[in-house]
N, C-alpha and C positions, 0 to 999 in steps of 0.2 A: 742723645740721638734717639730717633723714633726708631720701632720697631719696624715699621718699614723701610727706615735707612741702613738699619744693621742686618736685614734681610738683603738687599740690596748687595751691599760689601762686601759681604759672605760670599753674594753665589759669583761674585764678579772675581773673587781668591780664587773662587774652586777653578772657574772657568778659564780662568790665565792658567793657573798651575797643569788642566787638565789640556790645555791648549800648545804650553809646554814639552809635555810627554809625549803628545801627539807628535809635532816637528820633531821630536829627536827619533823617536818612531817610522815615520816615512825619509826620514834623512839616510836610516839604515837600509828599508825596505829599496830605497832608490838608489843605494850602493849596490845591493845587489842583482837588482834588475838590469842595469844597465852595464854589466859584464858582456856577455855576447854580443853587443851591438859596440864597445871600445876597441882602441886601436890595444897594440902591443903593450905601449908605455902607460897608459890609463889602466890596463888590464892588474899591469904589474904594480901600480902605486895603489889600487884596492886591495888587490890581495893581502898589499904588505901591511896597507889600512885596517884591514881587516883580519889579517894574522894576530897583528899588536893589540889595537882593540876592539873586535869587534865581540868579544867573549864580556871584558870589561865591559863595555858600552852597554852588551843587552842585559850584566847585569845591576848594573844601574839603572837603565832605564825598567826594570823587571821590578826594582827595587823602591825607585820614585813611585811607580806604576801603585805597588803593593802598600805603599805607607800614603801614598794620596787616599788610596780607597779605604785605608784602617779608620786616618784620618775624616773622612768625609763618614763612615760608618759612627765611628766617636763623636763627632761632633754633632748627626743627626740625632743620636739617641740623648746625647745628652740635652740638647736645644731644641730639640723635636720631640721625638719620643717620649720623654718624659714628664715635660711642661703638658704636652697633650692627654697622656695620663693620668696626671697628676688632676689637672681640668676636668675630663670626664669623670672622676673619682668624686670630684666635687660636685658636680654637675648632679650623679645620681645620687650623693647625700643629698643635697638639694630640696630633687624630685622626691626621696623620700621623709621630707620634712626636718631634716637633721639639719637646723641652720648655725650649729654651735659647731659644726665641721669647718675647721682652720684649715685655709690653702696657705702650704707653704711657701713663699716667693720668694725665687732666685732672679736677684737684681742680675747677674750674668748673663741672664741665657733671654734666647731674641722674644721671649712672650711674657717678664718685668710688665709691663704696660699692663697689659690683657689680664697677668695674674692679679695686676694691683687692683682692674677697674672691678673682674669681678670678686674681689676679695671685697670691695668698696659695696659691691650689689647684695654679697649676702650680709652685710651688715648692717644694714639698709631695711633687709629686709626682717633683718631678727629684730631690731629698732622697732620695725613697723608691724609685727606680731606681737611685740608685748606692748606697744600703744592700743591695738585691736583688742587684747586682751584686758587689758586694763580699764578701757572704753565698756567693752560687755560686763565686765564682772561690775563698774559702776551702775551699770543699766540695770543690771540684774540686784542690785540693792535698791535703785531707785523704784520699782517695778515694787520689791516687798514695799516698801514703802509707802507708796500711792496706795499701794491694796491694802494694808494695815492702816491709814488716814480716813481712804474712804470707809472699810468698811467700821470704824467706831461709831459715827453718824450715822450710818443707815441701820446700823443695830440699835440703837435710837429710837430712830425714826418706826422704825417695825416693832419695836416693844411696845413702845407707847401708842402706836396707831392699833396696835390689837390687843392693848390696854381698855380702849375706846370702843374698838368693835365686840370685844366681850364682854361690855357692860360692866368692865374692871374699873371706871372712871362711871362711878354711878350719880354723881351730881352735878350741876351746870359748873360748879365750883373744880371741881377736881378734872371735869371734859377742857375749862379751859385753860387748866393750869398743865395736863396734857398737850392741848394744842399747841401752847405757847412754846411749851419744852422742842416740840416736833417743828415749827416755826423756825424756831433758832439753830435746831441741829439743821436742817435744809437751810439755811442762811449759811452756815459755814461748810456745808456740803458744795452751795457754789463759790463761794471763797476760794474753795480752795482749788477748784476744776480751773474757776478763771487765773489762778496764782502758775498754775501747771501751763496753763496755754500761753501766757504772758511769757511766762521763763523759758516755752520753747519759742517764741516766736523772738526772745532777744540774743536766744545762741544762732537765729539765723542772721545777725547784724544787719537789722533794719535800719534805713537810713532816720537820723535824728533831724528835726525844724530847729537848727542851730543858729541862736544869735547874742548878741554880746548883751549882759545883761552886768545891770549894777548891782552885788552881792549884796549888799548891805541891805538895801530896799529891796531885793527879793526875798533874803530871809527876816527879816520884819515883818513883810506881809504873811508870811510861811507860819511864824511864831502867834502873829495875832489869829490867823484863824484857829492854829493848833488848841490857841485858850482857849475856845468857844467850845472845845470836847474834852479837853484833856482831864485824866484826873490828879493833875499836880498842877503845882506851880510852875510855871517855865518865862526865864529872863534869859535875858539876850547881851552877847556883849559882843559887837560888830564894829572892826576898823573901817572906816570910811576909805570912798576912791580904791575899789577894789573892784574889776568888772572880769569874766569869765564867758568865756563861748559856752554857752550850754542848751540843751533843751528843757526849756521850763516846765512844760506838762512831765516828761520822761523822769527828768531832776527831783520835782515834789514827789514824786513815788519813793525814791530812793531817801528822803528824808523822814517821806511820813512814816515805811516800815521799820528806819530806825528808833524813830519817834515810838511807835507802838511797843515793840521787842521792849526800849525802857519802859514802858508803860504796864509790861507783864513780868517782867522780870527786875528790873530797879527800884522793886519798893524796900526803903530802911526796915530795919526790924525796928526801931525806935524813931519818931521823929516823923516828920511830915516830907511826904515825896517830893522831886526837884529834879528839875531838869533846863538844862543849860545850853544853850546855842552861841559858841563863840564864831568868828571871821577873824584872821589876822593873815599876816604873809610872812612867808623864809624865800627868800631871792625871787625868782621866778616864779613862784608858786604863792597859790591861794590856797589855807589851809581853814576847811571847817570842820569844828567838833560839833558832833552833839554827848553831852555826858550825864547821866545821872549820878544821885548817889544811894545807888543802891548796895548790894552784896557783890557785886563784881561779881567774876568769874575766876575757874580754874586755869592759873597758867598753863596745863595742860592742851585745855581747851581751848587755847586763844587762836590758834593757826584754823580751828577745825569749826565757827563761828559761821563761815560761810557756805558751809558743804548746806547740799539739801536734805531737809529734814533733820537737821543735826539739832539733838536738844544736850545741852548741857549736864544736866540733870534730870532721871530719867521720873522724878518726882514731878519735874515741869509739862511732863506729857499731860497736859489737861485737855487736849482736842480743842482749845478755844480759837488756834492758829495755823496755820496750813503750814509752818516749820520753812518756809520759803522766801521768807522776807528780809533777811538777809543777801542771799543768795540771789535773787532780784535784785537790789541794791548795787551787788559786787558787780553785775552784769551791766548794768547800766551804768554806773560809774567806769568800768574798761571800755563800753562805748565810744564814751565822755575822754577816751585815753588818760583819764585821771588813775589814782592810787585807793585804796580803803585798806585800812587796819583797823584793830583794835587793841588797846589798853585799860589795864586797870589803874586807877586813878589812887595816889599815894594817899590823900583825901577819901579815898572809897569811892565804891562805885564804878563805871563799866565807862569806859570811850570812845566812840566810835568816828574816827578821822578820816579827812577826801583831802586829797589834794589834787589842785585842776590850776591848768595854766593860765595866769593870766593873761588880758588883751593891754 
């Protein structure tokens, strides 16, 4: 029953029972008003009415009177009173930030509801302060982060340029082997601004140009141009009749930063670099690797692959990469409502898997 039906009930007991006491109340009061104005025989059957019991009667009725009001006293405090205290007690924990203040809730009493919704609210909101919390304190490492990325380039960039202005690069030879240095460090100085603007512009879930495409033949095309840069080898092994809703500019992004990451990180310590693009399917699902065989990684570090700026090893901090491209990956692939993991390959080497539904 709702708390306003058990309100309801309640006051409709009180108001009978007190309705009650009333009529036995003016039954008596009406006995004895109307003495003087009876005959002999009327006179004489109150009297006698009221010889016998009218001592009885008033105290009974004195008695109803006295336990209806204990009654109505006990029961307001306990279903009133107390659920209301109990509430404002909460209420100014609350206000004063204490949201690990438990309301106790008594299923009995008529404010159950009320106590359960806001027992529901401050939970809700302790939820929602340490999501806030966990949101800032991410910010606030992504924040060192960007500031530590940018400023290794611009330190760079200013050593070398007043390398050059204090005639510390005194030959055509050494001013352009400067330049060049200072070239490249400002090439991945916008690498990486454009890698930051991208990856906030995909946590605002921009809409994707989705259309059904043939895997096979788009990663073909993906792998052929990849040979024209890459510095390994890379073969392909692609099931046929395998097509996926996806955006193909947005898509190659998220392959080529896998594509690279092996590129920096999957070279063999023996042996010539490799890199593999398989297609196949598990039920529903289209599943592509891309794998190298390089050194793998730390099981440690397999959940933690796609945080930003996350470097494995902190020997890999070479500034050649904006630590992002992964993480751009994972973003566009939950776009895509597909899956990304990674494994290490029992063969060796690093795995990087999507799964996206077939059409």
């Amino acid at each position: 029953m709702s708390t306003r039906g058990k309100l309801v009930g309640t006051i409709t007991a009180m108001l009978t029972v007190f309705l009650a006491l009333c009529f036995c109340s003016a039954f008596l009061l009406f006995a004895i008003a109307i003495q003087p104005f009876a005959g002999a025989a009327l006179q004489r059957d109150l009297r006698m009415i009221a010889a016998r019991y009218f001592v009885a009667a008033g105290l009974i009725v004195m008695l109803f009177i006295g336990a209806g009001l204990f009654w109505i006293l006990s029961w307001s405090k306990k279903n009133l009173a107390m659920p209301m205290e109990n509430l404002k007690k909460a209420t100014a924990a609350i206000q004063a930030g204490e949201l690990s203040y438990e309301l106790r809730i008594n299923e009995k009493t008529e404010f159950a509801e009320l106590e359960q919704a806001f027992e529901l609210m401050r939970i809700n909101l302790k939820n929602s302060r340490q999501q806030l919390e966990a949101v800032e304190n991410e910010r606030r490492i992504l924040l060192a982060n960007i500031c530590h990325d940018l400023k290794t380039p611009v330190t760079s960039i200013l050593g070398y340029s007043e390398g050059i202005l204090d005639a510390v690069a005194s030959t055509p030879e050494k001013i352009m082997d400067y330049s060049r240095i200072i070239n490249n460090k400002a090439r991945q100085l916008s690498r990486l601004i454009e890698d930051i603007n991208l990856l906030s512009q995909l946590e605002g879930a921009p809409p994707l140009s989705l259309e059904t495409v043939n895997m096979q033949s788009y990663l073909e095309g993906f792998a052929e141009e990849l040979r024209a840069q890459a510095p390994c080898e890379i073969i392909t092994e692609l099931s046929d009749g395998i097509a996926c809703l996806i955006d193909k500019v947005r898509f190659e992004r998220v392959l080529l930063n896998i594509a690279q990451n092996s590129f920096k990180y999957g070279k063999p310590a023996m042996g010539e670099a490799l890199l593999k693009i398989s297609l196949m399917t598990a039920g529903d699902d289209a599943i592509i690797s891309v794998q190298d065989n390089g050194p793998g990684i730390e099981p440690k570090d397999l959940q933690k692959v796609f945080e930003r700026f996350y470097r494995s090893d902190p020997a890999r901090n070479t500034g050649d990469g904006s630590g992002l491209g992964l993480a751009i990956a994972r973003q566009i692939v939950q776009l895509h409502k597909g899956k990304i993991w990674v494994v290490n390959r029992k063969e060796g080497g690093f795995s990087v898997n999507i799964s996206l539904k077939k059409r």
